[in-house]
N, C-alpha and C positions, 0 to 999 in steps of 0.2 A: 678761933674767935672771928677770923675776917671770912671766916666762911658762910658763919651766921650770920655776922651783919650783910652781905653782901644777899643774903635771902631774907634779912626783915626789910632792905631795900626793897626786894620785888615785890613783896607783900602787900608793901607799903603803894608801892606804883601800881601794882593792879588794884587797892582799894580806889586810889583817886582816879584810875583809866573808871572807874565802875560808876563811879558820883560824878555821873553828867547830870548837864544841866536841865532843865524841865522842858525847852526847847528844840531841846534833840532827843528827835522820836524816832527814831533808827536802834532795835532791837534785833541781837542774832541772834539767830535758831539755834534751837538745840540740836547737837549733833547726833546722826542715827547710826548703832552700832550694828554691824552688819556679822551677826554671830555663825560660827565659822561651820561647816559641809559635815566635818568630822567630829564625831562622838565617840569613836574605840578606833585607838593608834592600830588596830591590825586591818582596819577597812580602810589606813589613807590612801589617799589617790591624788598626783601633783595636778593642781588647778593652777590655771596661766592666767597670768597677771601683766598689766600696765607695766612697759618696759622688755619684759622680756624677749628674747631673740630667737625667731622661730626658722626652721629650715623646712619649706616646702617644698617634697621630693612629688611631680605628676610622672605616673609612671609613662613613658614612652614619648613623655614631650618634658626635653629639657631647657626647651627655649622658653617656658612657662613656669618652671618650676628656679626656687633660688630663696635668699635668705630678705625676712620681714620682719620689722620691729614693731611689738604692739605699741600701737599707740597711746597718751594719756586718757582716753576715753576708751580705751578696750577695746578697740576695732585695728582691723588692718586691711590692708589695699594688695590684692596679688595682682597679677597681667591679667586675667580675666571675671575678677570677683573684687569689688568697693566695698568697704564698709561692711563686713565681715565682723559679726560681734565675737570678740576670741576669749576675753576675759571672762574666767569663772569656768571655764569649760576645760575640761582635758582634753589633751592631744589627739585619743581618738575621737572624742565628739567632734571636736574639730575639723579635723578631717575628713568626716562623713560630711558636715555640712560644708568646705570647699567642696565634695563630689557633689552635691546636690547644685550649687551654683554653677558647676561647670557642664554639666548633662547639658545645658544649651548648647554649647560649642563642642564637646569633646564626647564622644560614644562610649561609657561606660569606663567615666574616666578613676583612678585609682590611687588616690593619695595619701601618705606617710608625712604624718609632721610630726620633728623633730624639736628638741626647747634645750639652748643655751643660755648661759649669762641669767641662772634664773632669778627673779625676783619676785613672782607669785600674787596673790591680789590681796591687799590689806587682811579681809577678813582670815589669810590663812597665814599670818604673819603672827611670831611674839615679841611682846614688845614688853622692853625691860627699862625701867626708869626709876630715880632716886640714886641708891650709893651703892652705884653699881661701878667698877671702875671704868668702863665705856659703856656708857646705856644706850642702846638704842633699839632695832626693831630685827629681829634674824627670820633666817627663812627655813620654817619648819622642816622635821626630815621626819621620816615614819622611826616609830619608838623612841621619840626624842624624851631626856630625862632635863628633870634640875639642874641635876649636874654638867650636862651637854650645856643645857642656858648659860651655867654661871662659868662653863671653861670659855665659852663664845663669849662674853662680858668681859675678860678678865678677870673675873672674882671681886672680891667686895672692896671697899675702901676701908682705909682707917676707921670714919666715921660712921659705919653703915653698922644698923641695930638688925643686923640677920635676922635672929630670931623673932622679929616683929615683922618680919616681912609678911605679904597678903599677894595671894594669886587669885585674880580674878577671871573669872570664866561667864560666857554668856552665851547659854544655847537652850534655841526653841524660845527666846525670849524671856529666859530668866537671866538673872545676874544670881551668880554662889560667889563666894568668899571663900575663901580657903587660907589656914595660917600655916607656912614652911619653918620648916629651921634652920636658913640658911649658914649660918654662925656654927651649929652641928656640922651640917651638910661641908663647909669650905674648909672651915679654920678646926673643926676637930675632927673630919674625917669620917663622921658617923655616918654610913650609908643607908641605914634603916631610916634616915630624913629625905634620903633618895622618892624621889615620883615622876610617875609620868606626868607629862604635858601634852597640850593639846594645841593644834591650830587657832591662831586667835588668840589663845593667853596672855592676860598682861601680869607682871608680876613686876611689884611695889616694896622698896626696899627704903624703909624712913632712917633718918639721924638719927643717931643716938646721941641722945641731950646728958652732958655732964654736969 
């Protein structure tokens, strides 16, 4: 009961955050959903994202080579290359384009980048929210299932209405719906509710209302 009122509370406070006044003309933008690289779990390929920790191996010069944190804008800074856009690219792309940057300075120079601490770029993230027992955003793995989602989660709450749950998917600029069963899928076991997931899935798990 104090679970609900504490969410007719925010309902309640985002209706009056929404009733401004006629003098404030300050509108935010809709946000653009950046739908995800992968279409079939057997073609994924890890894209590097904001945050993650990269290790730049130059072959034969190691006084150039050493470890770079992507930046929140997706770039990185080496000893001989600024502003390097890294986000969205895989390791090897990346690498080719630090060789292309260094052809200035170094003779056919030959680089290996390596990714720790991954964290990956939004659009290749899923993100799990409602009554999930820790909801929050995991970082995709190739043939990831439901069930991988809801062991990363912790599985459902008390209150979570599984079976209504909704995965939503957006690629090529459409939005699908999809209804799981998670309530089969956690609490009976039933693996035919089992599915693949994809980069970018977000998957919505409502109250069950008594």
């Amino acid at each position: 009961m104090l679970k609900r009122s504490l969410w007719l509370l925010i309902v309640l406070g985002l209706t009056q955050f929404g009733c401004s006044s006629s003098s404030d003309n300050q509108v935010l933008s809709h946000a653009t959903v950046q739908p995800s690289m992968t279409t079939d779990p057997s073609d994924y390929q890890y894209l590097i994202g904001a945050g993650d920790s990269l290790s730049i191996f130059v072959w034969g010069n190691p006084d150039i080579s050493g470890p770079v944190t992507v930046r929140p804008d997706g770039k990185i800074t080496t000893s001989l290359a600024e502003d390097l856009d890294a986000a969205g690219k895989t390791p090897f792309a990346l690498a080719r384009e630090i060789e292309k940057s260094l052809k200035t300075f170094i003779r056919e120079p030959r680089v290996t980048v390596s990714v720790g601490g991954f964290v990956g770029p939004f659009s290749e993230q899923i993100r799990v929210i409602g009554e999930a027992a820790n909801p929050r955003a995991i970082n995709y793995r190739k043939h990831m299932t439901l069930l991988d989602v809801m062991i990363e989660v912790g599985g459902l709450t008390t209150y979570a209405a599984g079976n209504r749950a909704t995965l939503v998917r957006v690629q090529g600029g459409t939005q699908q719906t999809f209804s799981v069963h998670l309530d089969d899928l956690v609490r009976d076991g039933d693996i035919s509710a089992n599915a693949d997931v994809l980069p970018g899935d977000v998957i919505i798990i409502p109250e069950a209302w008594f």
